[in-house]
C-alpha positions in Angstrom: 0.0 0.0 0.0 3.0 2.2 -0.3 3.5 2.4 3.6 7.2 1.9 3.6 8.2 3.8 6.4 5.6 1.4 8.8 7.0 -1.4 6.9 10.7 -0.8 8.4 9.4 -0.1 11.7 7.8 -3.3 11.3 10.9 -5.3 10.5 13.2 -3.1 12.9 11.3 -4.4 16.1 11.2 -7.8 14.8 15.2 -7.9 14.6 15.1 -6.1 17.9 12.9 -9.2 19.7 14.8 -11.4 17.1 17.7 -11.1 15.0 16.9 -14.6 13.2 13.1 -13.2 13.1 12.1 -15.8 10.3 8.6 -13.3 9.9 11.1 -10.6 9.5 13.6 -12.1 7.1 9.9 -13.4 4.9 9.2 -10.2 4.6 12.5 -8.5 3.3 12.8 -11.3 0.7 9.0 -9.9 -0.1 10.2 -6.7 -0.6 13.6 -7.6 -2.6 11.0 -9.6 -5.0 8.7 -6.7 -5.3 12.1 -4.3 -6.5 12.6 -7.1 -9.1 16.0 -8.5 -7.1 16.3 -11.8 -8.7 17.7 -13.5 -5.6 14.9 -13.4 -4.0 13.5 -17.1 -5.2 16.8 -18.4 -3.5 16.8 -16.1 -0.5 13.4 -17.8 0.2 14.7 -21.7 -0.5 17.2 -20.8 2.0 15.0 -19.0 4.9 12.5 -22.2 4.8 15.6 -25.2 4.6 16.7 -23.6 8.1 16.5 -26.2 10.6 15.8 -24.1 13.4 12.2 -23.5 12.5 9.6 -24.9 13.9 6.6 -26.8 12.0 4.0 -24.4 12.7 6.7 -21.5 11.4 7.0 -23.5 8.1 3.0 -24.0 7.5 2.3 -20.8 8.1 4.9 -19.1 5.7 3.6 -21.7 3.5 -0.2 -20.7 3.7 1.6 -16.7 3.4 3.0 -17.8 0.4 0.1 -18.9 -1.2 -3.2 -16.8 0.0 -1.1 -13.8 0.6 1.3 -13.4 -1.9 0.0 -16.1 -4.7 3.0 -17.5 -5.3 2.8 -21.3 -5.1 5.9 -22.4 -5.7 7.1 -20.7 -2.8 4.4 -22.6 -1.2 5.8 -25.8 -1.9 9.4 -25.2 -0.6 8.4 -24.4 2.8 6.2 -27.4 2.3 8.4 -29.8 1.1 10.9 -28.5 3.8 8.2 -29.1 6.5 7.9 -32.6 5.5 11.4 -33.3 7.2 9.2 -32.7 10.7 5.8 -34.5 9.0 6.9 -36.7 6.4 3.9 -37.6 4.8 1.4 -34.6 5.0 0.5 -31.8 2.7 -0.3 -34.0 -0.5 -3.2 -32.0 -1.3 -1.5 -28.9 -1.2 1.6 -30.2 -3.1 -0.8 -31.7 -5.7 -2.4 -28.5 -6.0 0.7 -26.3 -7.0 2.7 -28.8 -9.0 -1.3 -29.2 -11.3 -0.9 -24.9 -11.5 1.8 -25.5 -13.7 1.1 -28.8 -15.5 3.8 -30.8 -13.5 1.6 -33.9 -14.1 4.2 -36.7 -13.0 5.0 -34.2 -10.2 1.5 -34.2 -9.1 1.2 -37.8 -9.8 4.0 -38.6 -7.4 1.9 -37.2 -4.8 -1.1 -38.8 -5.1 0.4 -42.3 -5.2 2.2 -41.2 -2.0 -1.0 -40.1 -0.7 -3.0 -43.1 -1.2 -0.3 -44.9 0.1 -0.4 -43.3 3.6 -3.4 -42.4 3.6 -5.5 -45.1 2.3 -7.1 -43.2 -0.4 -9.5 -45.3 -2.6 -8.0 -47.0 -5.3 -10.6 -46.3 -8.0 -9.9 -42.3 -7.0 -6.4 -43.1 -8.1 -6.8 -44.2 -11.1 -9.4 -41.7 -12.1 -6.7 -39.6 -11.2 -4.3 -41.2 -13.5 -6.9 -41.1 -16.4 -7.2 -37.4 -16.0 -3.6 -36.8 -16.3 -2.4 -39.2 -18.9 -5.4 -37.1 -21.1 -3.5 -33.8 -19.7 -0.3 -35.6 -21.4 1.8 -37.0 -18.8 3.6 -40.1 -20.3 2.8 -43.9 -18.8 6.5 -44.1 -17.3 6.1 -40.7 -15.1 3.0 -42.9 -14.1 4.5 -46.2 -13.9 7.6 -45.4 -11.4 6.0 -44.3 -8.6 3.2 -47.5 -8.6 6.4 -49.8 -8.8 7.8 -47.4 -5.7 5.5 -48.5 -3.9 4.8 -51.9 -4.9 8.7 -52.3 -3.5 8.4 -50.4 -0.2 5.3 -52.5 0.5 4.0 -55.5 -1.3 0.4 -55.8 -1.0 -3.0 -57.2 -2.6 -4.0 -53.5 -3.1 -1.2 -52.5 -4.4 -0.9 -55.3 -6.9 -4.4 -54.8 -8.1 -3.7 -51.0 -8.7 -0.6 -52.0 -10.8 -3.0 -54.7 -12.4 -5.4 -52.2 -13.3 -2.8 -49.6 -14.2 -1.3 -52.2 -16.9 -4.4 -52.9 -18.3 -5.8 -49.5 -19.2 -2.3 -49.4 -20.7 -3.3 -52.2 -22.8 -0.1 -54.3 -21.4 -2.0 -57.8 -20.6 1.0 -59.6 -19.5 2.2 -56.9 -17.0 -1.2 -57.1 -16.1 -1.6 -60.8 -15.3 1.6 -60.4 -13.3 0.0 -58.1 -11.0 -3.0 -60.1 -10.8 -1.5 -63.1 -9.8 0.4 -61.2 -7.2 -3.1 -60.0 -5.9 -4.3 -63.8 -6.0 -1.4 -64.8 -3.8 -1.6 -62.3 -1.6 -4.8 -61.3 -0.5 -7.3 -64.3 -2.4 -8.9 -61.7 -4.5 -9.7 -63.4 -7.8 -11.6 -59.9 -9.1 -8.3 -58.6 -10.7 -7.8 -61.5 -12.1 -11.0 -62.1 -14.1 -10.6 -58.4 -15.8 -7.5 -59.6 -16.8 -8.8 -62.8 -18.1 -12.1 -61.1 -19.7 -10.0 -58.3 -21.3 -7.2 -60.3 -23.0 -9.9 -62.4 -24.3 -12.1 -60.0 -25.6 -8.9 -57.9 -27.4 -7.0 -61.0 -28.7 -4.5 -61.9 -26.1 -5.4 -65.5 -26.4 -2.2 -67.1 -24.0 -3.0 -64.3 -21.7 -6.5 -65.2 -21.1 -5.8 -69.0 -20.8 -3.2 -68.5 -18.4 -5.6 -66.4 -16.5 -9.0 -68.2 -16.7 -6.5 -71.6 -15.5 -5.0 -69.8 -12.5 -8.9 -68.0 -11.4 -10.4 -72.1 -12.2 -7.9 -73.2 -9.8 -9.0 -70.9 -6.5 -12.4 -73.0 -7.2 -15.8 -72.2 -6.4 -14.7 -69.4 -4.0 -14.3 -67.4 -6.8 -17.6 -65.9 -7.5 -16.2 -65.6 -11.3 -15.6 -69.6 -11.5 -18.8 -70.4 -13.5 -18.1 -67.4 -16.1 -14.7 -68.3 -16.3 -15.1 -72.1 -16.8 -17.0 -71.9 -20.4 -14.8 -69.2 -21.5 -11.2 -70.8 -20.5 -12.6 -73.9 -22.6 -13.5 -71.6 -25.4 -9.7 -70.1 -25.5 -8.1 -73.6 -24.7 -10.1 -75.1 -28.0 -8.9 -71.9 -30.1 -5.1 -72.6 -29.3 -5.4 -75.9 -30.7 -6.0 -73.4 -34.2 -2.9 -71.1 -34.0 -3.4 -70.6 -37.7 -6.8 -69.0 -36.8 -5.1 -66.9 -34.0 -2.9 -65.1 -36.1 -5.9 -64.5 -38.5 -7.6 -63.0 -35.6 -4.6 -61.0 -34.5 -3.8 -59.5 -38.0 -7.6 -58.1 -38.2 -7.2 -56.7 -35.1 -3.7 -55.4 -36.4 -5.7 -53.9 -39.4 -7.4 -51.9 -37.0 -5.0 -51.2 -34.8 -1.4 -51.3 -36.6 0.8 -49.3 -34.1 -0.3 -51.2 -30.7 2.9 -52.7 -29.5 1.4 -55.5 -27.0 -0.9 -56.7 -30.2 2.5 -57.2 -32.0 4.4 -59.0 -29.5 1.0 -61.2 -29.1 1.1 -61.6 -32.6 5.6 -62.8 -32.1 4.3 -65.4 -29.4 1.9 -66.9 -32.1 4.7 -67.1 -35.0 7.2 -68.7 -32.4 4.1 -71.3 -31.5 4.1 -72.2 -35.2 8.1 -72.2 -35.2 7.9 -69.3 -37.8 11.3 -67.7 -35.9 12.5 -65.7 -39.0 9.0 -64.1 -39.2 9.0 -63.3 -35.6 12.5 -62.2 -35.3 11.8 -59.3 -38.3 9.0 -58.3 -36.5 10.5 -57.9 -32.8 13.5 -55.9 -34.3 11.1 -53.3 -35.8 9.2 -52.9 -32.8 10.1 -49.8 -30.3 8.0 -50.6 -27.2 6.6 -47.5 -25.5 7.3 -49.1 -21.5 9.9 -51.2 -19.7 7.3 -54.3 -19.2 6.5 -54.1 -23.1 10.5 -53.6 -23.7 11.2 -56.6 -21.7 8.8 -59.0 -23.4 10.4 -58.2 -26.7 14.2 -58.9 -25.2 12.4 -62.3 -23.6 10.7 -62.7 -27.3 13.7 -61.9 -29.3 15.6 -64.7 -27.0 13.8 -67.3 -28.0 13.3 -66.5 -31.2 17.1 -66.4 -31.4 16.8 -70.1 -29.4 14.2 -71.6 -32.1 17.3 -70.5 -34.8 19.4 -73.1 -32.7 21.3 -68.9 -31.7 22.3 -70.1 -28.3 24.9 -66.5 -28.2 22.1 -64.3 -29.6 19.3 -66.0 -27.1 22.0 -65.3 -24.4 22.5 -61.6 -25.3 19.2 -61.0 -25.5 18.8 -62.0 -22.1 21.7 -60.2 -20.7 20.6 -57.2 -22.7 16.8 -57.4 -20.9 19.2 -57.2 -17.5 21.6 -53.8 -18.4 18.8 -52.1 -19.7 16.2 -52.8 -17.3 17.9 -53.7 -14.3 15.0 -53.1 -11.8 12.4 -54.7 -14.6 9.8 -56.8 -12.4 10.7 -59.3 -15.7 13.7 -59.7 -14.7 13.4 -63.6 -12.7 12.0 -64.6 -16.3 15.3 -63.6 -17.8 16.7 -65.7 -15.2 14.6 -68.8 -15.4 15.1 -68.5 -19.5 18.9 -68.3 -19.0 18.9 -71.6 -16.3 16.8 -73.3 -19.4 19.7 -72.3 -21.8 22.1 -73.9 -20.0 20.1 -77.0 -19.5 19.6 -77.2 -23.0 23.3 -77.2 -23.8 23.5 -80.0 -20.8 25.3 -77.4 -18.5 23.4 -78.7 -15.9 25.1 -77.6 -12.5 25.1 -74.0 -14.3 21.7 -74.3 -14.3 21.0 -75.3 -11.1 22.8 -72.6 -9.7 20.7 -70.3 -11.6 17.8 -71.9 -11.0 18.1 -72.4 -7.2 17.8 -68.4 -7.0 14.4 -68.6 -8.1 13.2 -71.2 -6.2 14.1 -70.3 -3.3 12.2 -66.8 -3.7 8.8 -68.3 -2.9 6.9 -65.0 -3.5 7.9 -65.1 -7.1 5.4 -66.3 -9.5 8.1 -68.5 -11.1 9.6 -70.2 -8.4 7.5 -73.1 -9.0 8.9 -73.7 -12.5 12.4 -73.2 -11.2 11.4 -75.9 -8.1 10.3 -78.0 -11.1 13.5 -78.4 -13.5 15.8 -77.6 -10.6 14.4 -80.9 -9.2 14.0 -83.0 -12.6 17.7 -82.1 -13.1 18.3 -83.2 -9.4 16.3 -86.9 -9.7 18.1 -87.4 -13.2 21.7 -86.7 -12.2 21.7 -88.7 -9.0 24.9 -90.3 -8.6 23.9 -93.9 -9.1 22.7 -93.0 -12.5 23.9 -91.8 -16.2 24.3 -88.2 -17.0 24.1 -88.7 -20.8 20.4 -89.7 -20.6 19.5 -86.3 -18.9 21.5 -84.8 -21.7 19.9 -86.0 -24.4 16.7 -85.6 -23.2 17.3 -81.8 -22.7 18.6 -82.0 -26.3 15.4 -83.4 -27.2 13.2 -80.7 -25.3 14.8 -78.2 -27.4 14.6 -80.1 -31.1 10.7 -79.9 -29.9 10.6 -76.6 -29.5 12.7 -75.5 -32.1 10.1 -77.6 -34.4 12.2 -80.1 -35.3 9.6 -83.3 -34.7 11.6 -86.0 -36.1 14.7 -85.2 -34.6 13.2 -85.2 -31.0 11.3 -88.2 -31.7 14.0 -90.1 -32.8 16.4 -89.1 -29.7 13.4 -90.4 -27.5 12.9 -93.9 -29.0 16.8 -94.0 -28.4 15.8 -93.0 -25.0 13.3 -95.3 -24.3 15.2 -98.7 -25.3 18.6 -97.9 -24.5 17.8 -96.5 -20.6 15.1 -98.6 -19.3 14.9 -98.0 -15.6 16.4 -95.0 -15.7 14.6 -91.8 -13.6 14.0 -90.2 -17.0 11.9 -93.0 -18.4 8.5 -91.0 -17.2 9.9 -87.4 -18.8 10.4 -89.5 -21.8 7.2 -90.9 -22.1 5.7 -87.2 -20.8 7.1 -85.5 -24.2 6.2 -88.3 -26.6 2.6 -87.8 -25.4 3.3 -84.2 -26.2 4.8 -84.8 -29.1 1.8 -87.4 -30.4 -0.8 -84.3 -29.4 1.5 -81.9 -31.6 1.0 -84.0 -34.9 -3.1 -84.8 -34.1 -1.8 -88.6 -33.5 -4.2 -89.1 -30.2 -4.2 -92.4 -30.6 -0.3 -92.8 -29.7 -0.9 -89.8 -27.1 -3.3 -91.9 -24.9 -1.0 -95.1 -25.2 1.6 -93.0 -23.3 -0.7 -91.5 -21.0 -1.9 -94.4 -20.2 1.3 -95.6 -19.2 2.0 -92.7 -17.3 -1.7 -92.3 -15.7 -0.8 -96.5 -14.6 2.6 -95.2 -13.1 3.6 -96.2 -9.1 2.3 -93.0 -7.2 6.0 -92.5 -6.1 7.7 -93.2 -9.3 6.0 -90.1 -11.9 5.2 -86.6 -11.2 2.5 -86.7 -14.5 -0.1 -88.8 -13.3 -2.5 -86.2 -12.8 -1.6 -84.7 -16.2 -1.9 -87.8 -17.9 -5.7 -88.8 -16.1 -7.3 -85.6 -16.8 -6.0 -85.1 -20.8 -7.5 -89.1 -21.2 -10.2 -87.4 -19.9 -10.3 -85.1 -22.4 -10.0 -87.4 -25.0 -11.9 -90.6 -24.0 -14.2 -91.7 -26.8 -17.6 -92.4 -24.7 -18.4 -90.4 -21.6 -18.2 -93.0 -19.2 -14.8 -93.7 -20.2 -13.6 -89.8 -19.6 -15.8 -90.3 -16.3 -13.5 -93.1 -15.1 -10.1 -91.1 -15.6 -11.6 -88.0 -14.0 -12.8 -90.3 -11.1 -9.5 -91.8 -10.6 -7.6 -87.9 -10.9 -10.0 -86.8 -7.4 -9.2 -90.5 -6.2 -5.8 -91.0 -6.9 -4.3 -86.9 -7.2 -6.8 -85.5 -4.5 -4.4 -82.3 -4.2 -3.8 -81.8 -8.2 -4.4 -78.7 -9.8 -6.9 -80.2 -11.9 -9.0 -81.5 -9.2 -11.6 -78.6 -9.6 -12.0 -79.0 -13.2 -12.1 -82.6 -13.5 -14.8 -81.7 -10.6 -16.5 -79.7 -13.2 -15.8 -81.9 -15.8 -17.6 -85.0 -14.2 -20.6 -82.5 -13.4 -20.7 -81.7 -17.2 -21.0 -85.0 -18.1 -23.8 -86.2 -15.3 -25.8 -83.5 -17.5 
């Protein structure tokens, strides 16, 4: 108001009561502002980081800041400084100044912090994040902070706001990840489902088996179990027809051409149908917009270069995948995949080694497939028996995938007469089955299942696999009856007890 000579007085008698005066020293930094003195943005950083002043001090320069002088960004220093005292308070204010000047991820940053603390309602969250990706903040300022916090403090909710973050981002595996995470840790199957009805619905066909299998396995606790049971069989009939898949895929391409997770859908299908080259051309054009999407094309590219018998490039790949992303939540799938190189080329201790990392992690969604091959190296390499079996087998794993059919076939008739009564002799039998399913022979399938499903209970780790796919194809419905009967007799704590549960009520129908 012009009234500079009460103004000094003013200041005078505060350095006479106080020669720190923080009120005092506010106010000259006012003034130097008002005469254009460019220091005064610093003078004022440098007034509120002074450790001497109180909280109250601190909030109330903050609110002077803001209501008196309407300048927020002076607001948020003295904030930001009081959150030394009060760590986690002042979001809303925060959120407020950083949204004046469309710092989005700034803003962002404080809401996930705020509904971390204070229990703020997920769905609010992600309206949140809806609002400001349409503002143009970019999905990784969005992404860090969820992963933040997902670190500091594992948690259903936090896994189903990650889910759900992943899937309005259209990135289905990441998604199922976080889903599955919510599954194991707090029983909720909801996540789960929208991950399963989504990838369905927008042609992310393995996506949506995997998750209709893992929601069928909670069992009828699940209030989704009945919608999910008639859809899983839907997508587990369509990728018997990869041909069709990728028919689907390209329309949906047609319409969508630039949508990275559609293409690297699209790369799983051409590696299903052993079309590497294809895959491989397609993977190297791709620039993925996110880490998660990034990683799937280094875990793609790997075994693309794997399929074209490229140990070195399928190892690079990998390694690759770890420099670039090295706090990637993908990261224990590069791991498992580089343990499966090195059983592949019969390095088997190498493997183990790698492998017994992930299994021993038990809150990781893959130690179960580590625990698997870590122990069918272990019971094949015992030291009263042959390593060369084990290494051939391995050998003929890979032929298999690589789509070499007659190669692996041949090394497992070798197999089966040379070792007889070796540990392997059930993992033998195990891929021929496969093998028989791969080339529509089901006629030689079931001989080998049958073998299997007639295995000692302690001598083969497939009898409930072999039971419930002879349910599945058993001529006559009493016949499949009688296998599923024998899975809930014989398996009672098998993963397929629930559908072979459903199965047998399908059939009473």
């Amino acid at each position: 108001e012009g009234k500079t000579a009460e103004w000094n007085r003013w200041v005078q008698e505060e350095r006479r009561v106080s020669r720190t005066s923080p009120w005092a020293t506010a106010w000259e930094i006012r003034a130097a502002f008002l005469r254009g003195d460019t220091s005064a943005s610093t003078a004022w950083a440098k007034l509120v980081a002074r450790p001497d002043l109180p909280l109250f001090v601190l909030e109330a320069l903050a609110e002077v800041a803001w209501r008196v002088w309407g300048r927020p960004d002076w607001q948020r220093a003295a904030l930001l400084s009081a959150r030394n005292q009060n760590p986690h308070a002042y979001a809303p204010l925060l959120i407020t100044t950083y949204e004046l000047e469309n710092r989005w991820a700034a803003a962002w940053t404080e809401w996930v912090q705020h509904a971390h603390y204070q229990k703020l309602p997920l769905d609010t969250l992600l309206f949140v994040w809806r609002r400001y990706r349409a503002a143009g903040m970019p999905p990784d300022s969005a992404e860090l902070p969820l992963l933040q916090w997902w670190q500091q403090a594992p948690s259903a909710p936090a896994a189903e706001l990650l889910s759900r973050f992943y899937l309005s981002e259209g990135d289905l595996m990441e998604a199922l990840r976080y889903a599955r995470a919510a599954l194991r840790l707090g029983q909720t199957c909801e996540t789960l489902y929208e991950v399963a009805w989504n990838a369905a619905e927008k042609g992310f066909f393995t996506t949506a088996s995997e998750a209709f299998r893992l929601l069928l396995q909670t069992g009828e606790k699940c209030p989704y179990f009945s919608l999910a049971l008639s859809r899983y069989l839907e997508i587990e009939a369509l990728q018997t027809r990869p041909q069709q898949v990728l028919q689907l895929l390209d329309s949906l391409l047609g319409r969508h051409p630039d949508h990275p997770a559609l293409q690297l859908e699209r790369a799983r299908w051409l590696l299903r149908l052993h079309q590497a080259d294809s895959a491989w051309v397609l993977l190297e054009r791709l620039t993925p917009p996110t880490p998660s999407l990034l990683a799937q094309k280094y875990l793609l590219l790997s075994q693309a270069a794997l399929q074209k018998d490229d140990f070195a490039q399928a190892r690079l790949a990998l390694l690759e995948l770890e420099s670039r992303l090295p706090q990637s939540t993908w990261l224990s799938e590069a791991y498992f995949a580089l343990g499966k190189l090195a059983y592949f080329q019969g390095e088997f201790e190498l493997a183990k080694t790698r492998l017994r990392l992930l299994k021993n992690n038990t809150q990781d969604d893959l130690a179960n497939d580590a625990i698997q091959l870590f122990w069918h190296i272990e019971d094949n390499l015992k030291p009263d028996t042959l390593t060369e079996p084990l290494r051939l087998f391995a050998r003929a794993e890979l032929y298999r995938f690589q789509g070499k059919a007659q190669a692996a076939q041949k090394l497992l008739d070798s197999l089966e007469k040379t070792y007889k009564g070796h540990p392997i002799t059930d993992d033998v039998l195990w891929q021929k089955a496969q093998q028989s399913l791969d080339q529509g022979d089901t006629t030689q399938a079931r001989v080998y299942l049958q073998l299997l499903a007639d295995y000692p209970d302690s001598e083969s780790l497939y009898r409930d696999d072999a039971l419930y796919l002879l349910g599945g194809l058993a001529r006559r419905p009493a016949e499949a009856a009688e296998y599923y009967e024998r899975l809930l007799r014989e398996v009672p704590g098998s993963l397929y007890s629930r559908l072979a549960q459903e199965k047998l009520r399908a059939l009473a129908r």
